[in-house]
C-alpha positions in Angstrom: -8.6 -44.5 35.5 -10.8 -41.2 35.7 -7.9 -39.1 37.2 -5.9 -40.3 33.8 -8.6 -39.8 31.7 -8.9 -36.4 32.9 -5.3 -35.4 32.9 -5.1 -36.6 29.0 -8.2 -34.4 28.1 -6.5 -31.3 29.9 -3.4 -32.1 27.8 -5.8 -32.1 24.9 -7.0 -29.3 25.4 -3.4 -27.7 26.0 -2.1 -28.9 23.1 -5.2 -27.6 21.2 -5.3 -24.0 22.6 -1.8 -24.1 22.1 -2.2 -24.7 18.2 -4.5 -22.5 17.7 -2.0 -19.4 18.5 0.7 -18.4 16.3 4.4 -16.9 16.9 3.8 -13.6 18.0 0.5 -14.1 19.6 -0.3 -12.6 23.0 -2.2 -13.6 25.9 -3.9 -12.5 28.8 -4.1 -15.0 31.6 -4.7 -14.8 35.7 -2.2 -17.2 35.6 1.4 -16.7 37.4 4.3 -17.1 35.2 5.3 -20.7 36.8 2.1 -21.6 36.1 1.2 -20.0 32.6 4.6 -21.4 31.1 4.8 -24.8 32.7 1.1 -25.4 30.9 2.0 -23.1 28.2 5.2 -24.3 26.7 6.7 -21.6 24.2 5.0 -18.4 26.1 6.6 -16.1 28.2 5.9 -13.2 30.6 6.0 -10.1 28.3 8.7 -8.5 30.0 11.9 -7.6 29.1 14.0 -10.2 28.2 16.3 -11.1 25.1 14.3 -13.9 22.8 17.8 -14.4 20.6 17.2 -17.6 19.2 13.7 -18.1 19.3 11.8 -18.7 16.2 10.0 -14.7 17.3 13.5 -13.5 16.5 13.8 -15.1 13.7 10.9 -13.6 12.1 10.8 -10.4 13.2 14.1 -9.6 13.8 13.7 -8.2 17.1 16.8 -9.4 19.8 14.4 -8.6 23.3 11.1 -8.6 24.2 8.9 -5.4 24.8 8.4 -4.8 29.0 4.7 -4.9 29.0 4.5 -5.0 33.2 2.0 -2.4 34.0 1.4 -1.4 30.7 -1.7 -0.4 28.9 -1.7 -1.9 25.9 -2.7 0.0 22.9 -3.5 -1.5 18.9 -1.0 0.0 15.9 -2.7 2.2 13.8 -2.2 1.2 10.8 -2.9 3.4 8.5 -6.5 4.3 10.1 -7.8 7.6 10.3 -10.9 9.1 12.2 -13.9 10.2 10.6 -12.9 12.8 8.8 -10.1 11.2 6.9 -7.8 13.0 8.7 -4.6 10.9 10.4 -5.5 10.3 14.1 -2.8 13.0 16.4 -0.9 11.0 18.4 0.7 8.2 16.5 0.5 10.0 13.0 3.0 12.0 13.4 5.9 9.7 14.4 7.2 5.9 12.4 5.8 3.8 15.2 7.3 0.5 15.5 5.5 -2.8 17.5 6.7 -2.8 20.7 7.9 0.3 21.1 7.0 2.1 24.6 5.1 5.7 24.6 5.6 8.2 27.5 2.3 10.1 29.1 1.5 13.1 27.5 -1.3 15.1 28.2 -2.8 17.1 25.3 -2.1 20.4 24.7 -4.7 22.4 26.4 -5.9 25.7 28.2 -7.5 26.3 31.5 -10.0 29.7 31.7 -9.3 31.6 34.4 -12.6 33.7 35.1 -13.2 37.0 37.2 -15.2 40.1 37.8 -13.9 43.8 37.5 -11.6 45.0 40.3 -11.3 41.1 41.3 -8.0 39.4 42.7 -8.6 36.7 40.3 -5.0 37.5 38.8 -1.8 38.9 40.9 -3.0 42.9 40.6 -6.4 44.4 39.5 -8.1 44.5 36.4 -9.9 48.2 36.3 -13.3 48.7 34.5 -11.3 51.6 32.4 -9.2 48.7 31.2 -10.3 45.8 28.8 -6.6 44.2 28.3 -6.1 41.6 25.0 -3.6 39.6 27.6 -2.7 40.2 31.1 1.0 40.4 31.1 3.2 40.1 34.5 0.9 37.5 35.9 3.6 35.7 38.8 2.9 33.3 40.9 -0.8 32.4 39.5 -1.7 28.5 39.4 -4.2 26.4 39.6 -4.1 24.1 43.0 -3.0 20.3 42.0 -6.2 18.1 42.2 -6.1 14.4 41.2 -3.9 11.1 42.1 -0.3 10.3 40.8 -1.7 8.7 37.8 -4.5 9.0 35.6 -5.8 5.5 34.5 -9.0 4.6 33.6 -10.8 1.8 35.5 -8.7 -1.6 35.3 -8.3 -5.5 36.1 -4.5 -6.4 36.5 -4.0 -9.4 34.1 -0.6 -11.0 32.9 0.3 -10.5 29.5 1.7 -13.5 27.4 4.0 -13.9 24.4 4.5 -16.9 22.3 7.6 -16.7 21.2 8.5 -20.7 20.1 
């Protein structure tokens, strides 16, 4: 009798969590997919998968799903500006849609490059009788690559959940 009791209040529960989200809604779990979607029913992996016929379709008009896999996840804007008023760079400038997937970019940047008179900092010699606006026929001048094969910030791998029925 306990053991039913149990499995009717974890159904409960299930049926109550799953009320509470709406179409659309997304989910973070440490749950595997099996697992997430057999307790879950209506949710599925964010991944890339066609949703035709699902009442997420039908409301938003999209045919497929957004591949969130090893994603960072980042909100709309929305309209919002920083604190000047001014429209924040990166997503002001283009019609974002939901879903849609952004490249890396790094900013636009410089790096000083610093030396004394008569130094090798740059491929020749700059001479005390010479205080150049830009050094011109710089070759084969870089900075040494430092760093891993991604830049991330400090994470915890989660799946990501859609409901989508």
């Amino acid at each position: 009798m306990k053991i039913l009791y149990t499995t009717l209040l974890i159904f409960i529960f299930h049926l109550n969590v799953n009320a509470q989200f709406t179409v659309g809604s997304v989910q973070y779990s440490i749950l595997n997919p099996e697992s997430f979607t057999r307790l879950n029913p209506g949710w599925v992996l964010m991944e890339r998968r066609s949703i035709r016929g699902s009442r997420l379709a039908a409301e938003t008009g999209l045919d497929s799903l957004p591949d969130a896999r090893g994603i960072f996840i980042r909100a709309m804007q929305a309209g919002r500006t920083d604190d000047n008023g001014e429209d924040i760079r990166s997503d002001a400038r283009v019609n974002r849609a939901v879903g849609s997937y952004q490249k890396d970019k790094v900013i636009a940047h410089v790096h000083g490059t610093y030396g004394t008179e008569d130094s090798k900092a740059f491929e020749g010699t700059i001479h005390h009788n010479t205080t150049p606006k830009y050094i011109t026929n710089v070759i084969r001048n870089k900075t040494e690559p430092t760093g891993d094969y991604e830049t991330r910030p400090r994470n915890i791998a989660l799946y990501l959940y859609i409901k989508i029925n």
